[in-house]
C-alpha positions in Angstrom: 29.8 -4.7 -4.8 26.3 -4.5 -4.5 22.8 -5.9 -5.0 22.6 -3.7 -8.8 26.6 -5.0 -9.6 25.5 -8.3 -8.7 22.2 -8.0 -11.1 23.8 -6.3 -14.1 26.5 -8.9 -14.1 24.2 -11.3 -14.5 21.6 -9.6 -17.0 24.9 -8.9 -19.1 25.7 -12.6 -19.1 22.0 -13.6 -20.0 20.2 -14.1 -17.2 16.6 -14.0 -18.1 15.1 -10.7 -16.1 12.0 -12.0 -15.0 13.1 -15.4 -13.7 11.6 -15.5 -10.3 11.1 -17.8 -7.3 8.7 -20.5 -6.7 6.4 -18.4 -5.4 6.5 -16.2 -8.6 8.2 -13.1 -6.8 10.8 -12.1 -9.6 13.9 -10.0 -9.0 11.5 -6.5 -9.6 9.8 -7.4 -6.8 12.4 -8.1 -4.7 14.0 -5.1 -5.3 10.7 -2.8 -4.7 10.6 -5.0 -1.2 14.3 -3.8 -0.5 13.0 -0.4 -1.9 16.0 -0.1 -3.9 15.0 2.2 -6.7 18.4 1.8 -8.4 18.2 -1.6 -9.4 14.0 -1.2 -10.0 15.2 1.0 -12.5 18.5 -1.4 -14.0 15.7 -4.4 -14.5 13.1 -2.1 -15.9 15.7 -1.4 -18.4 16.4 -4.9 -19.0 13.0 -5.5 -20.1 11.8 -6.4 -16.7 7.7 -6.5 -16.8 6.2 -4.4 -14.5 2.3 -6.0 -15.0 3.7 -10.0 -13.2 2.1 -10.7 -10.2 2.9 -13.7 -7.6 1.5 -16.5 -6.3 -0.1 -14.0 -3.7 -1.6 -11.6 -6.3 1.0 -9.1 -5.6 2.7 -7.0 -7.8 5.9 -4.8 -7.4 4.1 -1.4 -6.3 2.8 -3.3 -4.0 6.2 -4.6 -2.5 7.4 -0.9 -2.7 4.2 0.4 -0.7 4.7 -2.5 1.7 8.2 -1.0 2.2 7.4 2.5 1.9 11.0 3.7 -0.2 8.9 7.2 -2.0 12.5 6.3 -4.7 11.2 3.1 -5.2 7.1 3.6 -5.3 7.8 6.7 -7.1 10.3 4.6 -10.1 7.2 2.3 -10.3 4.9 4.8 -10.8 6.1 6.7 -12.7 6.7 3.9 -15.4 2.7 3.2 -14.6 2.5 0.0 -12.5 -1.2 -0.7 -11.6 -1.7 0.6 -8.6 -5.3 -0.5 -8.6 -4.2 -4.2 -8.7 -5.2 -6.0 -5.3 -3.8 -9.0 -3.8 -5.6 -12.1 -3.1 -6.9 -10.3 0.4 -8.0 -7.5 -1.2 -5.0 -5.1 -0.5 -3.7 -2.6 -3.2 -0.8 -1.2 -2.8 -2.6 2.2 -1.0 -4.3 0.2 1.6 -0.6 -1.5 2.5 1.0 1.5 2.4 -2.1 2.8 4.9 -2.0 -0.2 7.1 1.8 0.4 7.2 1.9 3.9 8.1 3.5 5.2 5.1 3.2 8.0 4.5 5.2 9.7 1.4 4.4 6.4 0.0 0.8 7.0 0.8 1.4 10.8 -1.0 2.4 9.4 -4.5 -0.2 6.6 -4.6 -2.8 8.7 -4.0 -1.1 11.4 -6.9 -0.9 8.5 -9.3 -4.6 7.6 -8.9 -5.0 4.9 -6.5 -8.5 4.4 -5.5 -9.0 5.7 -2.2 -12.1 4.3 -0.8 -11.3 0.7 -2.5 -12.0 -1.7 -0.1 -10.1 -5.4 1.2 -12.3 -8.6 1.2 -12.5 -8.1 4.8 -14.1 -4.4 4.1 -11.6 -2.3 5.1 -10.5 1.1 3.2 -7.3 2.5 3.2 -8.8 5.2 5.8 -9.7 2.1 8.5 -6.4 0.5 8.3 -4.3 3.5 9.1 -6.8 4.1 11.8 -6.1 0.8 13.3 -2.4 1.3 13.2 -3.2 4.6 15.3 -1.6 6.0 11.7 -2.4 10.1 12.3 -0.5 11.2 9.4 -1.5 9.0 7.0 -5.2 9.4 8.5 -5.0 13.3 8.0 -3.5 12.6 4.2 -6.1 10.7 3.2 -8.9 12.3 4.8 -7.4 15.4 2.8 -7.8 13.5 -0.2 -11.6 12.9 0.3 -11.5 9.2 2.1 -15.7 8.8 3.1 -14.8 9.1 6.6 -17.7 6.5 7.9 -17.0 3.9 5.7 -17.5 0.6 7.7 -16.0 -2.3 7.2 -17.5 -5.9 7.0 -18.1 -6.2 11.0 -19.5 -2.8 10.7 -16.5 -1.0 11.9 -15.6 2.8 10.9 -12.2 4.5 11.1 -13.6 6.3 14.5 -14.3 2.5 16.2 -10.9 1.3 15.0 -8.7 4.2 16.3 -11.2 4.3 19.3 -10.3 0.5 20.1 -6.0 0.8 19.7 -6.5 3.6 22.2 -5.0 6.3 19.3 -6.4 9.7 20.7 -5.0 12.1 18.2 -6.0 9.8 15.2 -9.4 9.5 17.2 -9.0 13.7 17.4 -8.7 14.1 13.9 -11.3 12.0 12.5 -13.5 13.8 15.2 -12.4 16.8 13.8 -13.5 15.5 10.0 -17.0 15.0 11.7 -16.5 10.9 12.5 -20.3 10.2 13.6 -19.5 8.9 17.2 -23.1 7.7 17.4 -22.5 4.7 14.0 -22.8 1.3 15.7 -21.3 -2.1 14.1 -22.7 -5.0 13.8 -22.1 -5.9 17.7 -24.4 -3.1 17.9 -21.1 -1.4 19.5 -20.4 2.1 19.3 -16.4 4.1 19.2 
């Protein structure tokens, strides 16, 4: 047996698809956190809604960036989950797949339309979180895309000051590279 045996004996017997936890995280959003796309796809078929968010704002793109399955972004996607929809902090799904480092999950946000300069309540794009995770790949995608490469964030921080200060030289490299103004102080009045 499995999780999706499990799941379809139950829908069969009634169980109500969307009956979540006390949190509000239903059984969609637990499987996009496992990044099972098989069973994503077994309770989207039961009438599973795609648009419920939890107590924490999140939806289930946004479990699937978080665990960076491309099957299981990709079967949320492709049924049209909001991928603009931000959590209580600010984070869409892009900005927890950039914080996170992934990558192909990264790929199909950005080809589905997330916003790629959208920023958390703390200021911080997509673009400064990989940075801070010394994220190169994910740094080089999104730059690709057309991420503002100076943004700052709300301590006056850009991509360059945040890969600067993890110590990430190639992700430091190739924002260089993408002409990252070295010169941009934050609000410390510190510079990368």
């Amino acid at each position: 047996g499995g999780y999706g045996e499990v799941a379809a004996a139950l829908l069969d017997a009634g169980a109500k698809v969307d009956a979540g936890r006390n949190n509000g995280q239903t059984p969609l959003m637990m499987a996009a956190q496992r990044g099972d796309a098989a069973l994503i796809g077994l309770l989207l078929e039961h009438g599973a809604r795609i648009d419920l968010v939890d107590e924490s704002g999140r939806n289930a793109l946004w479990y699937a960036a978080d665990n960076g399955a491309p099957a299981a972004v990709e079967a949320l996607t492709d049924r049209h989950a909001d991928a603009h929809r931000a959590d209580r902090e600010g984070y869409t799904p892009l900005a927890r797949a950039a914080q996170q480092g992934r990558d192909e999950a990264v790929r199909l946000l950005l080809q589905s339309g997330s916003d790629i300069d959208h920023v958390t309540a703390k200021g911080n794009s997509a673009l400064l979180l990989a940075a801070d995770g010394g994220h190169t790949a994910v740094v080089q995608r999104l730059l690709a895309a057309g991420a503002k490469v100076d943004l700052r964030n709300g301590r006056g921080n850009t991509a360059l000051m945040q890969a600067a200060a993890g110590g990430y030289r190639e992700t430091v490299a190739v924002l260089l590279e993408r002409g990252a103004d070295p010169d941009i102080r934050n609000l410390n009045r510190e510079q990368a």
